[in-house]
LOKOL-71370 format. One record per residue (C-alpha): x, y, z. Coordinates in pm, whole numbers. Layout:
! LOKOL-71370
ATOM       X       Y       Z
ATOM       X       Y       Z
...
//
This chain:
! LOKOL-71370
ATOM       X       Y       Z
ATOM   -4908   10755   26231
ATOM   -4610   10901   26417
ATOM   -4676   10672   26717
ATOM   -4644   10384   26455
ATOM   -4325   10504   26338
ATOM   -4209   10624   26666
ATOM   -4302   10266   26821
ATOM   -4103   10123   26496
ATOM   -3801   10334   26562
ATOM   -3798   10237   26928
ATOM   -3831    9830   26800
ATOM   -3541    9858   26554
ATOM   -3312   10033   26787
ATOM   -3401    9767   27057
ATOM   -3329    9484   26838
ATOM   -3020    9640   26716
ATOM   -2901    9713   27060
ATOM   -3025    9363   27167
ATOM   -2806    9214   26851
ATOM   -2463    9448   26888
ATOM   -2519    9296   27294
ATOM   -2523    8942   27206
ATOM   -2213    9013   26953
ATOM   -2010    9155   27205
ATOM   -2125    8974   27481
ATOM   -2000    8650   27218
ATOM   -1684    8841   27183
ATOM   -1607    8858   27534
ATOM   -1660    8487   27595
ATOM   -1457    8356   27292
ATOM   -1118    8280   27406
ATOM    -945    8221   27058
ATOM    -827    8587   27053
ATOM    -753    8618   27426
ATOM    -332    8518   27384
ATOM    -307    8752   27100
ATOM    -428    9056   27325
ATOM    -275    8950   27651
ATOM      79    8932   27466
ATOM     -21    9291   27264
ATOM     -48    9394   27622
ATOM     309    9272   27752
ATOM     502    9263   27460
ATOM     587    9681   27443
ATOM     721    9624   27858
ATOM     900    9368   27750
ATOM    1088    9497   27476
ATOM    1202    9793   27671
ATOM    1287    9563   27951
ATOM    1504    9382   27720
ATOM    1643    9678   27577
ATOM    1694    9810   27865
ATOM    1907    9517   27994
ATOM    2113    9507   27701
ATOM    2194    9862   27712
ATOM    2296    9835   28124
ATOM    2534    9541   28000
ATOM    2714    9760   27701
ATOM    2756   10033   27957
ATOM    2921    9762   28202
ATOM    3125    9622   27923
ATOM    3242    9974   27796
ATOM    3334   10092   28154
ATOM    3553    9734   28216
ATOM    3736    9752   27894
ATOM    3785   10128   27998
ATOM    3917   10054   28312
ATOM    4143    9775   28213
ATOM    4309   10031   27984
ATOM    4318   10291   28213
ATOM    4499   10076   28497
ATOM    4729    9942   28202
ATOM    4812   10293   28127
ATOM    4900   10394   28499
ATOM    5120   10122   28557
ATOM    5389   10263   28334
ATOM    5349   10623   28508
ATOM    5327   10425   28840
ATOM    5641   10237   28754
ATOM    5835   10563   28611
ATOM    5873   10384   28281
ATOM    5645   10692   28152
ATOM    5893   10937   28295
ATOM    6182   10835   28182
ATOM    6083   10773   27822
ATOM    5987   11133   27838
ATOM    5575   11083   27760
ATOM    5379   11375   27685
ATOM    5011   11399   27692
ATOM    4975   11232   27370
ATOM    5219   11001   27404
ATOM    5066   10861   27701
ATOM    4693   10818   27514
ATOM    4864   10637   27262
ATOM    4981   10397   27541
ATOM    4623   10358   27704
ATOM    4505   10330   27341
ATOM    4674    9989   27287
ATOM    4456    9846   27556
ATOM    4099    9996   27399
ATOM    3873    9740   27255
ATOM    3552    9743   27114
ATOM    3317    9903   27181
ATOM    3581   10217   27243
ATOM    3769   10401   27053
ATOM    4034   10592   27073
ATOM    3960   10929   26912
ATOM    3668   11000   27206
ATOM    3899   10944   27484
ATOM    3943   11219   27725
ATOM    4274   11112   27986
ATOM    4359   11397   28305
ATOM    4655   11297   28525
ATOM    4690   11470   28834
ATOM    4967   11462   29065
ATOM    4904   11535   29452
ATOM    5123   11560   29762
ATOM    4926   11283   29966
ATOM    4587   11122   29900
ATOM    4369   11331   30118
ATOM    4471   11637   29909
ATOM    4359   11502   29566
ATOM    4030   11746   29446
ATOM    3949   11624   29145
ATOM    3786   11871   28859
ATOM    3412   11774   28706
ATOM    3499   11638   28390
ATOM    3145   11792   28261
ATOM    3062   12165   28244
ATOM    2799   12312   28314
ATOM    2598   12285   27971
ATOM    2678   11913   28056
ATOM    2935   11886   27751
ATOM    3260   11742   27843
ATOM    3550   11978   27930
ATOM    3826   12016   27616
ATOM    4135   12053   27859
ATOM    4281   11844   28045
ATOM    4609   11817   28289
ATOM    4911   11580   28229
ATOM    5112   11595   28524
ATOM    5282   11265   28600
ATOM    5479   11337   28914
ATOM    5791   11225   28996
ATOM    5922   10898   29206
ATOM    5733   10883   29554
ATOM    5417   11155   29438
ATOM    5047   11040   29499
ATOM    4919   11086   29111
ATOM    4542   10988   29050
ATOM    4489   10887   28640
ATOM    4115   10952   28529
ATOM    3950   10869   28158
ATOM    3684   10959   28025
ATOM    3468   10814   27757
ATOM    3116   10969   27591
ATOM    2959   10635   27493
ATOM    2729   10701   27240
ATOM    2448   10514   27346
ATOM    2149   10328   27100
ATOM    1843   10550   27048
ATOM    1617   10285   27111
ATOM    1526   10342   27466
ATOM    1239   10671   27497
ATOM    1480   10924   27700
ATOM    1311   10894   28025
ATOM    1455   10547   28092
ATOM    1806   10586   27846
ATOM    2123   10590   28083
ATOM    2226   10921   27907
ATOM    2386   11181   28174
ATOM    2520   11387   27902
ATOM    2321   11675   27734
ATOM    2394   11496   27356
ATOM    2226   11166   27513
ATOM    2559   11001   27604
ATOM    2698   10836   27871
ATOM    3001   10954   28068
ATOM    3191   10677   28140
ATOM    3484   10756   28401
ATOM    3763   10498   28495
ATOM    4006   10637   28773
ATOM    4320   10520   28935
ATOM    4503   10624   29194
ATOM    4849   10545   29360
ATOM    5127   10678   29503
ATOM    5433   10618   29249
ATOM    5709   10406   29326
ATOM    6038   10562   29443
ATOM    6232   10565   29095
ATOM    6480   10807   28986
ATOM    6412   10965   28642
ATOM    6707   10930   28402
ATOM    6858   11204   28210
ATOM    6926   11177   27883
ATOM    7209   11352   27710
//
């Protein structure tokens, strides 16, 4: 009786191994599925690739406007025009400030003018410390007619969580991005104006 039932077991197992083979051996051979799983396969690469490039370009975009402002901004302290209206520190943000566009603004940005006695002398300060958290202090020193004076800004562009953090363009330790525009020149020979 148990070699019946054993024989039985052994028959129904076969069959139902024989039947679960045909199925999937159906499965694999029936194409209507087969776009639906190749594009499952792509589509995560290709969202991060496209998230990706769309994060590159906002970085590009940021760092341009950034720029633009920043050599806006150094041709009045190139041009003594700064000097003799008597900028400050502040007053001089305010002036790069005018040329900030989206997607800057103004209350992040970080300016440090330097003023040098010839280009090969300029050392220039990491604007990060060592936590990787941008410095607080900064120097304004706009140099008089004829100095070599090297303008630097500074922006922590907050950057779309989207991306995992392996491949996110963050260099700061809040997941930024530093962005750094920096000009330098040697100002022209003006004579700063006193007033009474």
């Amino acid at each position: 009786m148990r070699t019946g039932s054993s024989r039985h077991a052994a028959i129904a197992i076969r069959d139902a191994a024989g039947r679960w083979g045909r199925r999937l051996h159906q499965f694999g051979r029936d194409p209507s599925g087969a776009s639906a799983i190749e594009f499952a396969l792509v589509a995560l690469p290709l969202i991060y690739l496209l998230l990706a490039t769309l994060q590159v370009g906002l970085v590009f975009f940021a760092n341009y406007t950034l720029e633009n402002a920043t050599a806006q901004g150094a041709r009045m302290l190139r041009t003594g025009q700064a000097q003799n209206q008597k900028f400050d520190a502040a007053k001089f943000k305010e002036e790069v400030c005018k040329h900030i566009t989206a997607p800057l603004s103004c209350a992040n940005l970080k300016l440090d003018v330097r003023r040098f006695t010839n280009f090969s002398s300029a050392d220039l300060t990491q604007p990060l410390d060592s936590s990787g958290k941008i410095k607080p202090n900064f120097t304004y020193d706009p140099g008089l007619g004829g100095d070599v004076v090297v303008v630097r800004a500074f922006y922590p562009l907050d950057l779309p969580t989207l991306l995992p953090i392996e491949i996110r363009m963050s260099d700061m330790a809040d997941g930024n991005r530093l962005i750094v525009a920096t000009v330098a020149f040697r100002n022209e020979p003006f004579q700063v104006t006193s007033t009474n």
